[in-house]
KEMARMI-558511 format. One record per residue (C-alpha): residue in three letters; x, y, z. Coordinates in steps of 0.5 Angstrom, whole numbers, plus 2048, in hexadecimal, padded with zeros to 3 digits. Layout:
residues N
ALAXYZ;...
//
This chain:
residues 347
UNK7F07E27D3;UNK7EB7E37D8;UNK7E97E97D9;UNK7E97EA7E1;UNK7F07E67DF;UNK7F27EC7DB;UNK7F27F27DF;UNK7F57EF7E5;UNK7FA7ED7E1;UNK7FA7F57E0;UNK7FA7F67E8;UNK8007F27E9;UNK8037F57E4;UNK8027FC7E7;UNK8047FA7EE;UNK80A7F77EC;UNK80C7FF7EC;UNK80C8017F3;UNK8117FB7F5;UNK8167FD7FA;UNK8128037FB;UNK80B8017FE;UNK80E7FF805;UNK80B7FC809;UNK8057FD805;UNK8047F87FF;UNK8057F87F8;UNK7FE7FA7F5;UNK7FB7FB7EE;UNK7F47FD7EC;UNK7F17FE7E6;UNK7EA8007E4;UNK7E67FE7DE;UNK7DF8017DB;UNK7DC7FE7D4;UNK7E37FA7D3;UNK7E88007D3;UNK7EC8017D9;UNK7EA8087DC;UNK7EF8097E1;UNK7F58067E5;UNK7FA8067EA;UNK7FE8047EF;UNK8008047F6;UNK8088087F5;UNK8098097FC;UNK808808804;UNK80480E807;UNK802811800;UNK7FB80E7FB;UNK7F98067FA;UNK7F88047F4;UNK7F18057F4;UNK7F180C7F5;UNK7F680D7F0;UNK7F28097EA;UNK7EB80D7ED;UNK7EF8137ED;UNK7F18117E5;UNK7EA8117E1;UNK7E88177DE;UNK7E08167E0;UNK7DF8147E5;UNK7D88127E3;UNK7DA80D7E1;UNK7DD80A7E7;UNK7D68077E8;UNK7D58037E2;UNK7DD8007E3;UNK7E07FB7E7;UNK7E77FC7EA;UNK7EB7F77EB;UNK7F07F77F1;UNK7F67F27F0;UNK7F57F17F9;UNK7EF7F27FC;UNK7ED7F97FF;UNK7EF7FC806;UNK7E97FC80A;UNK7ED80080F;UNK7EF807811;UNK7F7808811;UNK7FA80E80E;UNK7F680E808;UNK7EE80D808;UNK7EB806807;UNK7EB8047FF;UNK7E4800800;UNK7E1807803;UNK7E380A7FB;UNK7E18057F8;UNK7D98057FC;UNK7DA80D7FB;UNK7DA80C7F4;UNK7D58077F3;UNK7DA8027EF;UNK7D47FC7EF;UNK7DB7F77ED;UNK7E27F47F0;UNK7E67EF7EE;UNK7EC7EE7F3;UNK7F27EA7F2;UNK7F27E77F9;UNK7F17E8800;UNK7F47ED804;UNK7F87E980A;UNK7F97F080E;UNK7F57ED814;UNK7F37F6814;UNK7EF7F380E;UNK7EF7EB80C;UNK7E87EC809;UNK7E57F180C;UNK7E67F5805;UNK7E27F0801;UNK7DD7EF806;UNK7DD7F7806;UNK7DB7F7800;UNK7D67F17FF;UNK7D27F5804;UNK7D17FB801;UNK7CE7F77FB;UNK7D57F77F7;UNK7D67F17F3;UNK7DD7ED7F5;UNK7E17E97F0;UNK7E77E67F5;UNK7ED7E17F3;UNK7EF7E47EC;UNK7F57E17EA;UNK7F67E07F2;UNK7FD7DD7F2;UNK8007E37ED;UNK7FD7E77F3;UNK8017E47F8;UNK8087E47F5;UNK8077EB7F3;UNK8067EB7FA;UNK80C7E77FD;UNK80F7EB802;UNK8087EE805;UNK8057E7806;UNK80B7E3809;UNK80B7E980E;UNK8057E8810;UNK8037E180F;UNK80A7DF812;UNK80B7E5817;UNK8127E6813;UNK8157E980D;UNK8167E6806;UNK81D7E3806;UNK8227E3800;UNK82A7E1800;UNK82E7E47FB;UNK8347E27FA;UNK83A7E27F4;UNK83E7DA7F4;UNK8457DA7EF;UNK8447D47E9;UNK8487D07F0;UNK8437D17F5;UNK8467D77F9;UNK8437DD7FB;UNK84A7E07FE;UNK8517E07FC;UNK8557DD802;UNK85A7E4801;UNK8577EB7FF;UNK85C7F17FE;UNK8567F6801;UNK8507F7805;UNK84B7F8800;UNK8477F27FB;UNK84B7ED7F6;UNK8477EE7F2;UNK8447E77EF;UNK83E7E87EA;UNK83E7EE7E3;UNK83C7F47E4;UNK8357F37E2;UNK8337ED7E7;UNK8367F37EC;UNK8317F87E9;UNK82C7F27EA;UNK82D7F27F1;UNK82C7F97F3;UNK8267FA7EF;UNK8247F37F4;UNK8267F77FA;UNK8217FD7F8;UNK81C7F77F7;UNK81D7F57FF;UNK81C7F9806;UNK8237F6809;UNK82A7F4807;UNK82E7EE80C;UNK8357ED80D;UNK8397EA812;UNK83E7EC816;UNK8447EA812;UNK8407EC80C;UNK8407F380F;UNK8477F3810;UNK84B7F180A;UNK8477F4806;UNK8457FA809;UNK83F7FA804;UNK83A801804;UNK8347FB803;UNK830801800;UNK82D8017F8;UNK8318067F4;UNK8328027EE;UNK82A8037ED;UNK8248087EE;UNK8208077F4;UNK8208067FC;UNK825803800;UNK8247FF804;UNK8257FE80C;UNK82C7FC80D;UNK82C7F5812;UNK8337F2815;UNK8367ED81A;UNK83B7EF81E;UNK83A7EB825;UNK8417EF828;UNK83F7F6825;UNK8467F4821;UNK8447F881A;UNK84880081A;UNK84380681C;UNK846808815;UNK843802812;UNK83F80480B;UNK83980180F;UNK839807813;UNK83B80C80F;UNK83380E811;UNK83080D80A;UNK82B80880C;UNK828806812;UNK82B801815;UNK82A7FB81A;UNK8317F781E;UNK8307F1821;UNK8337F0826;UNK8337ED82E;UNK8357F4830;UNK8347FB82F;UNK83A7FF82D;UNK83B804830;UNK83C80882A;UNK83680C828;UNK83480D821;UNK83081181D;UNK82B80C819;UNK82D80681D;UNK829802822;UNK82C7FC826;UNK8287F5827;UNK82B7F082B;UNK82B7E982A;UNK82D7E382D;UNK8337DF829;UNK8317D982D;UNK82A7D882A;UNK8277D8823;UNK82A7DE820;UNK8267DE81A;UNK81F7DD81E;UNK8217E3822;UNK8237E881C;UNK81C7E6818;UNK8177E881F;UNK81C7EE81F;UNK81A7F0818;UNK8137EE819;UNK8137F381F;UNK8167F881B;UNK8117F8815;UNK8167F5811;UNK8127F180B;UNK8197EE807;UNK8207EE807;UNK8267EC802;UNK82B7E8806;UNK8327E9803;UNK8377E5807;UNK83C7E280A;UNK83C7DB808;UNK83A7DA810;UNK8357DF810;UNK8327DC80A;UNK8327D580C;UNK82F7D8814;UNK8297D9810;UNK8297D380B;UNK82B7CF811;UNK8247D2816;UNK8207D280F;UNK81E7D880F;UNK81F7DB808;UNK81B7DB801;UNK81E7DC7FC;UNK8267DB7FA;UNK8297DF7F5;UNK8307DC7F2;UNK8357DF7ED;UNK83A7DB7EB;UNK8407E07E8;UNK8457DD7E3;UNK84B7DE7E7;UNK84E7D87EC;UNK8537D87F2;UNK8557D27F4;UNK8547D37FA;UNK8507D87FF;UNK8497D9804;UNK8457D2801;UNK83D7D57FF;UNK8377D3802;UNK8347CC801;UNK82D7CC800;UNK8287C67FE;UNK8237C87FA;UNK8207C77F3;UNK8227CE7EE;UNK81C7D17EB;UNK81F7D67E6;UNK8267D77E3;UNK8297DC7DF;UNK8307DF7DB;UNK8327E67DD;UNK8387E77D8;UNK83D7E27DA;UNK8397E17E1;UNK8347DC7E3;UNK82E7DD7E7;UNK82B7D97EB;UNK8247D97EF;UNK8217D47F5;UNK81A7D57F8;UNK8197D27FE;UNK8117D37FF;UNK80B7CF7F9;
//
């Protein structure tokens, strides 16, 4: 393995940490080497808090080094003042004479002007390490940045007969489909996203809290459909949890805490309106969960990424048909009696 290949490799590794925590900054690892050792590392784990950089500066013991040493960076250097100081000032500070970086910055607050930072001040910079694992490390922020849009993924859960909901439900809570490890699975994906979706119907039969209690972490940003302002005040969604954001073409009148409002015009393009919303509102991805008609809006418009299928070893005969989607699986999986199926829609 190359040796600039290897440390990236670390990089990513390290990165990988802060996922579901380090919005709307990206995931970023660091590690700094000196005569073949790895001197110090660390990862940007926060919003507002150390970017990796720091963090792995922060780590070697002696700091004398750090002027023999090359620090590699799994995305290149902020070159800009936000709520932490620039990273190319810390590394032109210490002397650093060598950085490798995995890839570019597609910030347009940055989009080069680390790498070019630093190639003035006399440092020597290695771009493109291991560039393709860099940017899906980096999915979420990419897409957003590059596409003006959030990183989508549908989810769903289809019996062995290719039905998401039975025709009858006895309550107003899930029928649960899948194991309770593909459910664990989810929760641990919900703290991965900035933003949960449902539609209206969703929201109604099963009166879902939508948030991340089966796993550690954040949760996440509660989306929902309700053009008629249908859904109970009672509602699990609005029990104040979680911010939450309505899609509607009217304001309810019903103020609550932690809610804000968006109107949407039904008679165009849903799918399109609700991704420029998101983007306004920072919101780098979200993980659509239902209904059937919600799910297939954004098939349908081709505004998703990624889609997630379980299937559960259960059939009802007869019930809500699960979306259609025609697109080649990349990746597929046994999850106890659940199969688990994942599509891209992006090289």
């Amino acid at each position: 393995m190359k040796i600039n290949e290897k440390y990236i490799r670390r990089c990513i590794e390290l990165a990988r940490n802060g996922l579901g925590t380090t919005y709307p900054n990206p995931l970023v690892g660091s590690v700094i080497v000196y005569d073949g050792k790895i001197i110090g590392e660390g990862w940007h784990k926060k919003s507002g808090e150390s970017h990796a950089e720091v963090n792995a500066v922060k780590a070697v013991k002696d700091k004398s080094l750090l002027k023999k040493a090359t620090i590699y960076v799994s995305l290149e250097p902020c070159s800009h003042f936000g709520k932490t100081p620039p990273c190319c000032d810390l590394i032109i500070k210490n002397n650093i004479p060598n950085v490798v970086i995995g890839t570019v910055d597609p910030n347009v607050k940055v989009a080069g002007n680390g790498i070019k930072k630093l190639i003035e001040a006399g440092i020597h910079v290695t771009v493109g390490v291991l560039e393709e694992e860099c940017n899906a490390l980096n999915k979420r922020f990419f897409t957003f940045h590059k596409k003006k849009r959030p990183f989508i993924v549908l989810k769903w859960a289809e019996s062995q007969d290719g039905f998401i909901a039975p025709t009858e439900k006895l309550e107003k809570k899930p029928v649960w489909i899948t194991n309770q490890y593909s459910r664990q699975l989810v929760h641990k994906w919900r703290t991965e996203e900035q933003a949960i979706l449902v539609g209206t119907q969703t929201a109604i039969d099963d009166n879902p809290k939508l948030n991340a209690r089966d796993w550690s972490g954040k949760n996440p940003i509660r989306l929902v459909i309700d053009q008629n302002n249908r859904i109970e005040k009672n509602n699990h969604i609005f029990d104040n949890q979680a911010v939450t954001i309505v899609f509607s073409k009217s304001i309810d009148t019903i103020k609550k805490e932690n809610t804000i409002f968006e109107i949407l015009d039904f008679e165009k393009n849903i799918a399109e309106q609700i991704v420029q919303i998101l983007y306004q509102h920072q919101i780098q991805s979200v993980i659509i969960e239902g209904g059937r008609q919600t799910l297939q809006t954004f098939i349908d418009a081709n505004l998703w990424d990624e889609a997630r299928v379980f299937v559960g070893s259960i059939k009802f005969k007869e019930g809500t048909q699960a979306p259609t989607l025609s697109k080649n699986q990349f990746k597929k999986q046994s999850i106890g009696t659940d199969k688990l199926t994942q599509t891209k829609n992006y090289d």
